[in-house]
N, C-alpha and C positions, 0 to 999 in steps of 0.2 A: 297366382303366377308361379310359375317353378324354369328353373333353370336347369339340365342335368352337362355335367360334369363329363364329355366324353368325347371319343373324337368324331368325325364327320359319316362315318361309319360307325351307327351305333354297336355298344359290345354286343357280341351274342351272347346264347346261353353254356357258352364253355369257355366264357371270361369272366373279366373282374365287373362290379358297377359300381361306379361314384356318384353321390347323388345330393348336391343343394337344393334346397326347395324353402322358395322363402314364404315366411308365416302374414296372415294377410295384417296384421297390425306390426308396430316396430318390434326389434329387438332378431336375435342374431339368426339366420336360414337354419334349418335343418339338416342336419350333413349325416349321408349316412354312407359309413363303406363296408362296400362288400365284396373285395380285392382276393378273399380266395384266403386260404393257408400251406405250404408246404407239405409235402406227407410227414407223417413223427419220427419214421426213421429217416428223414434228409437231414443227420446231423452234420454240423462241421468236423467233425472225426469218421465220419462215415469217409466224405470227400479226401478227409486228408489220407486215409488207410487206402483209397486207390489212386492216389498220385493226380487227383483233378483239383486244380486252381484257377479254371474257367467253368462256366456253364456256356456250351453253346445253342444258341437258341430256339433251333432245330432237335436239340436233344429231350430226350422221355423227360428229365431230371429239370428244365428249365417249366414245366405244366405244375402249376400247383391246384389245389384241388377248387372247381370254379364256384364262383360265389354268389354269378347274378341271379339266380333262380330264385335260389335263400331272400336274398335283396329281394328282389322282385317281389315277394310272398311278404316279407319284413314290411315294408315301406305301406302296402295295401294294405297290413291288418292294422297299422297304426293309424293310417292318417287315410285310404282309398273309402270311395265309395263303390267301387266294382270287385271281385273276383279276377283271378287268373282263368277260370271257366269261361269270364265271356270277355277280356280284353287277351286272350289268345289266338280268340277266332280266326281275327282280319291274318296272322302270321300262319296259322294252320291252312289256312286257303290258297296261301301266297307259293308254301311248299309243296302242297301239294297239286295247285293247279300249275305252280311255276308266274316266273313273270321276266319280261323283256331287259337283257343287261343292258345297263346305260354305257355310253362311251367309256366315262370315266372308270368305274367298277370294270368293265372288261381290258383296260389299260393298264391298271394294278395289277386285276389276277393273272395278265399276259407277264407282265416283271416277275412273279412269283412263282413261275411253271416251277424249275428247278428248284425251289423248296419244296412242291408241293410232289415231284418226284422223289425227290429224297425220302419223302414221308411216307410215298405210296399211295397214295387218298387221292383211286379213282373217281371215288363222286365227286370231286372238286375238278374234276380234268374228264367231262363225258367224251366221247369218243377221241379219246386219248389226250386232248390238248384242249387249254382254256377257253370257252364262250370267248364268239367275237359279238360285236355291238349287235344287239338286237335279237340275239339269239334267247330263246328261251329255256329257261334253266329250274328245274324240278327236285326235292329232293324229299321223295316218297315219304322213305325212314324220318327223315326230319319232321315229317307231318306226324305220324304216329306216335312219335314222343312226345310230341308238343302236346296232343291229345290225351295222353296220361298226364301230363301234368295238369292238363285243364279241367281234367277230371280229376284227379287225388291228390293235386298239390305237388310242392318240389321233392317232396318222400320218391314220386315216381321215378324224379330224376336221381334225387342223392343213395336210394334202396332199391335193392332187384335186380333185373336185367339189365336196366341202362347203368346202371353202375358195375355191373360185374365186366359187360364188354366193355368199356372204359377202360377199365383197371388190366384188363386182362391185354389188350391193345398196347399200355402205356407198359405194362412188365415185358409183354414181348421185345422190346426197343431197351428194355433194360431198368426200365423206371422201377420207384420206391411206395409209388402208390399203392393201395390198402382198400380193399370195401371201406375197411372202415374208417379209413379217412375219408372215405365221401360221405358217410351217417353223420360220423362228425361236421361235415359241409353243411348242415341241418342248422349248425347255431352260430356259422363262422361273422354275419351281417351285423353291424354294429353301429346305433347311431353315437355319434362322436362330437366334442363340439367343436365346429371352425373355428381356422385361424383366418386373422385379420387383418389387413394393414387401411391406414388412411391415406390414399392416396390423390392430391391435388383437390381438396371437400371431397374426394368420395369413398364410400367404403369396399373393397374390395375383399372380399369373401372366398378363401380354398376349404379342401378338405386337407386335417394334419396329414403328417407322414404316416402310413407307408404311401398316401397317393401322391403327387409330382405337383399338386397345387402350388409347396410353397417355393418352387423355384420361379414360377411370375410373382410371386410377391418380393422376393430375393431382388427380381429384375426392378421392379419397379420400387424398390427400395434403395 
């Protein structure tokens, strides 16, 4: 049995993943995180030499470089019995045949037009403006990535093309990112071990900081 760690919209592949998975005899889940790392020059003297004491969220400089790929590849060679070649399939099919928005997902992405104009990211806005419910929603490119990954692993994503438009995308906007901060993305996954609280006989399980786990523990402490 495994539990992961995420919200209701699982992360994509240009986010972080958190990841419990509990071992099938006693003793503590497996926690593994794969949260991504800044680029190497986002120092604190960087920020302070141009007068920013916010990140806004919207900004190049709030992306750090993603990590679920690494994870994804991490988690499979330690403990999976499948590849990324063939538990990719069912999400290569899905972008590229498309599939129907549900209510909900077309209710979000309607709140977040005006981020997603700010960003410019017409594939997220086809014919100019958010999927309403039921509409069918396709993302070609997203399929062909997918596919080099399933073919040659996260290198496809972390090395090459898909990381150069990345990079090159994220510098136009101003950002600090690097190729080679994304090569480096190749070792950022890390298993860790959980922190724990007992709460009322039960055990209750996060992953440490940098992930948000131990503010329910905080709570329920």
């Amino acid at each position: 049995p495994v539990r992961c760690d995420s919200a209701p919209q699982p992360p994509a592949m240009g986010g972080a993943f958190f990841r419990l998975s509990a071992r099938a005899g006693p003793g503590s889940p497996i926690a593994l995180n794969g949260s991504g790392r800044a680029p190497a020059a986002a120092t604190i003297d960087w920020y302070e030499q141009q007068g920013m004491s916010a990140i806004e969220n919207t900004s190049a400089h709030a992306v750090t470089i993603p990590g679920a790929i690494n994870a994804w590849e991490t988690l499979l060679a330690a403990h999976g019995r499948k590849g990324l070649d063939e538990l990719l399939q069912p999400a290569i099919r899905f972008a590229a045949e498309g599939f129907p928005v549900s209510p909900k997902v077309a209710w979000d992405w309607e709140r977040l037009e005006p981020k997603l104009r700010k960003n410019n990211t017409q594939t997220f806005l086809p014919g100019g403006s958010a999927p309403k419910p039921g509409d069918r929603f396709t993302q070609p490119a997203l399929a062909e990535t997918l596919r080099g990954i399933a073919k040659h692993g996260a290198k496809a994503f972390y090395e090459g093309a898909v990381a150069a438009d990345i990079v090159a995308t994220l510098r136009e906007r101003g950002g600090l990112q690097t190729e080679e901060d994304f090569a480096a993305g190749l070792g950022n996954a890390d298993f860790v071990e959980p922190i724990t609280l007992n709460w009322r006989g039960y055990d209750v399980w996060q992953i440490p900081p940098n992930g948000q786990g131990i503010v329910g523990l905080m709570i329920l402490g």
